[in-house]
N, C-alpha and C positions, 0 to 999 in steps of 0.2 A: 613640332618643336623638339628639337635634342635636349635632352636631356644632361642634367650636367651633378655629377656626383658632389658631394661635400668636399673629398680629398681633393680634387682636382682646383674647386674655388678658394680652398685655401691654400693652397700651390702657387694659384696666381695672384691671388692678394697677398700673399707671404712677399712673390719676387717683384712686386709693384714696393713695396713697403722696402724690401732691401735697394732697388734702385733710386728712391727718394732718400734714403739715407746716403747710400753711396755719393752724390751729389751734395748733400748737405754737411757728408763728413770733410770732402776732397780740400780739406782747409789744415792751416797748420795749427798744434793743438798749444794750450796756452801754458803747458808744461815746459821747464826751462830744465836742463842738467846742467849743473854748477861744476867749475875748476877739469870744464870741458878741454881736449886736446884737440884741437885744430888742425885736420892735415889738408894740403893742398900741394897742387905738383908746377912748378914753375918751368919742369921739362926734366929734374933729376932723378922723377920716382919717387918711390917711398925709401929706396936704399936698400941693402939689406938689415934688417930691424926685427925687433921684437915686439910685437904691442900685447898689451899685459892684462891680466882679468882686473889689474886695481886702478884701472886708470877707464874713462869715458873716450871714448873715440866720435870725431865728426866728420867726414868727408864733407868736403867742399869743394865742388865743381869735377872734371875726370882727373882720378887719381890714378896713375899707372905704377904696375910693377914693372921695372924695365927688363929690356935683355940683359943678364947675367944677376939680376939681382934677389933674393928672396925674404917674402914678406912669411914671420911666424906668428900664428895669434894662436895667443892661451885660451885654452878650456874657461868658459865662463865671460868670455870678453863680450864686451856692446859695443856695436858700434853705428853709429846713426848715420843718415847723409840729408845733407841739406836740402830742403824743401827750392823747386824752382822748373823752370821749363826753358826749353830752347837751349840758349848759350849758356842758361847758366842752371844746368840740371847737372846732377854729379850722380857719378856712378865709382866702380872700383875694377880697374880693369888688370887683368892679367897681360903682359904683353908674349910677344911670342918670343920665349929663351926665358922669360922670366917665371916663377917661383912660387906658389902658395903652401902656406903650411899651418892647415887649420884643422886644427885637430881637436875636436870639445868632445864630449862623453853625452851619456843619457842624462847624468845628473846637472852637470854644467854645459851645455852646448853653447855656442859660439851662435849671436844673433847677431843679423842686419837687420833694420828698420828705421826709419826717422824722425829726424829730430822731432822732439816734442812726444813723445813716446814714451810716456812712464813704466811699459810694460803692465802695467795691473787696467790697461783698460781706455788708457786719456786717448787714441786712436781707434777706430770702430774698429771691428774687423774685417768688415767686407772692402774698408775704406781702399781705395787702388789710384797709383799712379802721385803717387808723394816725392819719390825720390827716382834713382834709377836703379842699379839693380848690382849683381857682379857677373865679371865677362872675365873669360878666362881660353886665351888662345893659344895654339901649338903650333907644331911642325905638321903634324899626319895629315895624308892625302886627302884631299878633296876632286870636285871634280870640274870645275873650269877648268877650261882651254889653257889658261897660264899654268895652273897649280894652285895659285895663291888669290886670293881676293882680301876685300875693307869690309867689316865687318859693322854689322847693321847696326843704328843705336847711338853710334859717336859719329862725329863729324868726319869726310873724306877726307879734311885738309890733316885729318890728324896720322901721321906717317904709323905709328906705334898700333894702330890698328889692323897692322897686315898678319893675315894666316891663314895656313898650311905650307907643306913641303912632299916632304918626301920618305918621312917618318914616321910609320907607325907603330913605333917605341916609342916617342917619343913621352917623355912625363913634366905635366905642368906643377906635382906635387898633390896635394891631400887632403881633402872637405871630408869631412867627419861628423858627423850631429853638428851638424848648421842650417838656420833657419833663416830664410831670408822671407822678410814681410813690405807690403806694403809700396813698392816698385812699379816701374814701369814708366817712369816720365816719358814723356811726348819731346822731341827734341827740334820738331817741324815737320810736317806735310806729311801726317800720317806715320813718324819714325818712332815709335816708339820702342823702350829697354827691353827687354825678356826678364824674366826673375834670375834665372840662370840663362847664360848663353855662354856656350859650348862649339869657340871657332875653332877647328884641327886639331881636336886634343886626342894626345897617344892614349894607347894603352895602357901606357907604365905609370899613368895618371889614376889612383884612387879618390872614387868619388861613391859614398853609402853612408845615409842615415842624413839626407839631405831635402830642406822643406822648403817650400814655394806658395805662399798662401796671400793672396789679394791683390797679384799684380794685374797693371790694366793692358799687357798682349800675353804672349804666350806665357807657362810657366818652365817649361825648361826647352830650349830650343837646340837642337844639333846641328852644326854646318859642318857636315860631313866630321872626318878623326874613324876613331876608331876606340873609342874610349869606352868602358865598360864600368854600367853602374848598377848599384845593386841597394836598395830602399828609400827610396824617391816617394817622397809625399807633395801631390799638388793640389790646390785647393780653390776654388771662387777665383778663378782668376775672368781676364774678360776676351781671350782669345784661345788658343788650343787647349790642353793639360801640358802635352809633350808633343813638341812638334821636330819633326827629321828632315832635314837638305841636303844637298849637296853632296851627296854621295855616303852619309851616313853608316858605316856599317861595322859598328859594333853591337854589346851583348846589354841584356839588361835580366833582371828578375825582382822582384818586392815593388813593384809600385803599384801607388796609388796614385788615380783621378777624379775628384769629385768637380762637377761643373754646378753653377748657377745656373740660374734662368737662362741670364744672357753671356752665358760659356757659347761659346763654338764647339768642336770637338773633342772628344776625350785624347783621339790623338790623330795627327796630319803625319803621313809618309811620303813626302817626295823626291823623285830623283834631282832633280834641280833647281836652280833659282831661274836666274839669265844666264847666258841664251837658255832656250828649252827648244828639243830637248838636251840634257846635259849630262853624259853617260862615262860611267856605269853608274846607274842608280843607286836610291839607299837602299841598303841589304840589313836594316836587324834583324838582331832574332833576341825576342824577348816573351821570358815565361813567369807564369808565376803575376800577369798586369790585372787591376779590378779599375775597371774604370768604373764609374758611376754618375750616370746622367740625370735627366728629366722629363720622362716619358710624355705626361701630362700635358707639360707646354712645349713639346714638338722642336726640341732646342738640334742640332746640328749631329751625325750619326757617330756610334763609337770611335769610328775608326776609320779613315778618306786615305786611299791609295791611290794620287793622282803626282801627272808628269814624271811617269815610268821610275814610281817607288814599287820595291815591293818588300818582301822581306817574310818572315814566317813569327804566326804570335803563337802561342799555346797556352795550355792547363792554365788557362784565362776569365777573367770572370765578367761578364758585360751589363752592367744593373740600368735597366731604365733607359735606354738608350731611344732616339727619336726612332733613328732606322738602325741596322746593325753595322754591316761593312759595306762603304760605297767603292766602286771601283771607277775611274774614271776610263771612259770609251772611246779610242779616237781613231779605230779602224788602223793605226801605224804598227809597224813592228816593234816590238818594246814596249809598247805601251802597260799597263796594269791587266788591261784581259789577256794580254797577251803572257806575260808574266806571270798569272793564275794556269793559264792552262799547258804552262808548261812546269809548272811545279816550283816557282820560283819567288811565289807567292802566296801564302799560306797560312790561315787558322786552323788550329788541329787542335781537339780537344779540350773545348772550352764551352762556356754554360752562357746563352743569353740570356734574362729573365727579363720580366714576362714575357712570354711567349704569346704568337697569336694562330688562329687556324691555317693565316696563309701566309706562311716564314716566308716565300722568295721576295715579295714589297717590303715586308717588313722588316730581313733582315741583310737581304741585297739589290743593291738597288746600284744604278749608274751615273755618274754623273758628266758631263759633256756628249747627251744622248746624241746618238746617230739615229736616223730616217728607221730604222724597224732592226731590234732588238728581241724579238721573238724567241728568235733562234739560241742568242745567248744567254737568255732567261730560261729555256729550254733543257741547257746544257747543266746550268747552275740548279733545275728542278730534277735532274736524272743523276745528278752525281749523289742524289741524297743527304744532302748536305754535311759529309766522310769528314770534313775540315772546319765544320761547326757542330759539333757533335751533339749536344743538349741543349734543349727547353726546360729545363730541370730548377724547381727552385734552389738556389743554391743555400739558401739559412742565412740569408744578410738581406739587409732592408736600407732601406731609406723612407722618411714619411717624416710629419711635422715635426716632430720631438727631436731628430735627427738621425744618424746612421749607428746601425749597427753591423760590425766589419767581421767579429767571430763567428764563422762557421756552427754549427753545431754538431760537425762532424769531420775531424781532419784525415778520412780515410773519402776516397775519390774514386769511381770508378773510371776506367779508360783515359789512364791517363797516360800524354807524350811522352816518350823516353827523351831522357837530357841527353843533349848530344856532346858534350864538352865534362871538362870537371872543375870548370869556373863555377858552374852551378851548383847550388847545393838541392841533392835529389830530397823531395819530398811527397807525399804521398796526398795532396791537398791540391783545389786549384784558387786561384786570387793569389791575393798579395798577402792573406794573413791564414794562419793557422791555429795554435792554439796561444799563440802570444802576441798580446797586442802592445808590436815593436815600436808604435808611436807616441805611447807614454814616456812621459817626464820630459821630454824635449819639444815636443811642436806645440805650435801656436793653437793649432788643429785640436790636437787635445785637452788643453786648458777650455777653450770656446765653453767645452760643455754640451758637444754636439754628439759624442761620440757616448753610445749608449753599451751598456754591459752586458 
């Protein structure tokens, strides 16, 4: 008879207890906001406008920024979206040429979430899939055949949802400590919102101190751009943390991933949607990432580089994860083992915890196995693992009470040299050091999950 420790059954009776809730929360709450403002788009946008921290915002069905037009929301502003599915789910969407300018602070941040949403609690937290989400499209390169593709989540017949180009300047404008909660509507046949999505957006596009917490698909998904982001919190969501497409290939540093029970991955890197395969692949390169999983119930691995993603992570932190990095194997040129062993591919210096006696199952593994992999399990046990550096406890936890994200020591050994000066160098690996940059703003940190 196996044996089964305490921690583990209250693991699984914890994420039995949050998916009973999850299902019993996924209702609308019976809280009202009075001398609400009603926005909806009849095809003009929102205009170029200012919406105000003294006023209640609603979205109602897809609200678009048009081409040429720019939406400014104040430090402090709410703004809710209507509860519904299919035709009549509302989201807020950036169009491509069009404009956001959301700029809230640590003390006032700029929240999405849904009606009925008193903020002190009348929505669970785990609760996913109320509203939809915000979608914010550009010019920059992608990698279909056209250039440009419809972006997932809103209907094809809707024109205003085409992006990419040709641009990777391009700038959609500026999220700032905003938190989006509560997202994800289903809109038909498995189409669900992202929390954030991210079609073609430039580089000249700032996007840091940005939160994603209880949406029911990915939390922040990329189709391809080139867009560079820096303190991304995701949280319980019910498919990736951060998922990469279509030719992806900008920079990231400061994020966080914490999965549920029934998370997926901490993060998906792939080179394409349709066709596949769809090249050049995504290329990030992102340091300074902590994802954090759930060892105990065997949930989906850190990190999947499949249909020829690849990309380089570092001074990384990977807590609890099912398996570590899976690469996907499909004997083709390009593919992800192939992209690994020519260096175009790559973790470097970063800490799995816990560790086990025999790292190559448990922290490499393949998926789309071919007839005998020996040889490449072979390869992956001789390189010494150069590009996963440590089994080392890093000083961060996860357990019933909840997470603790400060290090107990912000001085790292072997750590990646930054290759850029987008980054800021620091001598730590994860996404946190001695300041925990997720107070006062996220939804994350109020929970009560987050331990000192």
């Amino acid at each position: 008879m196996k044996c089964i420790n305490k921690y583990t059954i209250y693991r699984t009776v914890f994420a039995m207890l949050m998916l009973t809730t999850f299902f019993s929360a996924c209702r609308k709450s019976e809280y009202v906001v009075e001398d609400v403002e009603t926005i909806t788009d009849q095809g003009g946008g929102t205009g170029t406008v200012t919406w105000t921290a003294d006023k209640d915002y609603l979205i109602s069905g897809f609200v678009f920024v048009n081409d040429g037009q720019t939406l400014t929301i104040e430090a402090g502003t709410v703004i809710r979206g209507r509860t519904g599915q299919g035709n009549l789910a509302s989201a807020l969407i950036v169009a491509r040429g069009g404009s956001i300018i959301a700029e809230g602070t640590q003390l006032n941040p700029i929240i999405f979430t849904v009606e009925g949403d008193d903020l002190e609690g009348s929505v669970p937290l785990e609760a996913r899939g109320l509203w939809g989400g915000l979608i914010i499209l550009g010019n920059a390169t992608i990698n279909t055949e056209s250039g440009e593709d419809l972006i997932e989540g809103i209907p094809i017949s809707e024109p205003r949802g085409v992006y990419g180009g040709y641009d990777d300047d391009d700038n959609s404008g500026i999220l700032r400590y905003v938190s989006i909660r509560h997202g994800g509507t289903n809109i038909g046949e498995g189409n669900e919102i992202n929390g954030l999505t991210l079609g073609g957006v430039g580089r000249q596009t700032t996007i840091e101190f940005v939160e994603v917490i209880s949406n029911a698909d990915d939390g922040v998904e990329f189709f391809g751009g080139d867009v560079n982001c820096k303190n991304l919190v995701v949280a319980f969501c019910g498919d990736d943390a951060f998922d990469m497409d279509q030719g992806y290939h900008g920079k990231g540093q400061f994020w966080l991933g914490i999965n549920s029970a029934d998370s997926d991955k901490g993060a998906e890197i792939n080179g394409g949607l349709q066709p596949i395969p769809s090249l050049p692949g995504s290329m990030p390169e992102i340091y300074n990432i902590t994802l954090i999983g759930d060892h105990s119930l065997e949930n989906g691995p850190a990190i999947h580089f499949l249909q020829y993603g690849g990309g380089h992570l570092r001074n990384s932190i990977f807590l609890e994860p099912g398996t570590g990095a899976a690469l996907q194997y499909t004997s083709n040129p390009g593919d992800t083992w192939s992209l690994f062993q020519s260096g175009r591919l790559s973790l470097e210096s970063n800490i799995l915890y816990p560790a086990t006696d025999d790292p190559v199952p448990a922290y490499y593994t393949f998926s789309e196995l071919g007839e005998d992999l020996d040889e490449e399990n072979q390869v992956l046990a001789d390189s010494s693992f150069a590009w996963l550096t440590s089994y080392e406890d890093p000083g961060i936890s996860s357990s019933q009470d909840g997470y603790l994200l400060l290090p107990p020591s912000t001085e790292f050994e072997d750590m990646a040299p930054y290759t850029s000066s987008w980054y800021e160098e620091v001598s730590y690996k994860g996404a946190f050091g001695s300041n925990l940059w997720i107070e006062g703003w996220t939804l994350l940190y109020e929970s009560g999950l987050i331990l000192d």
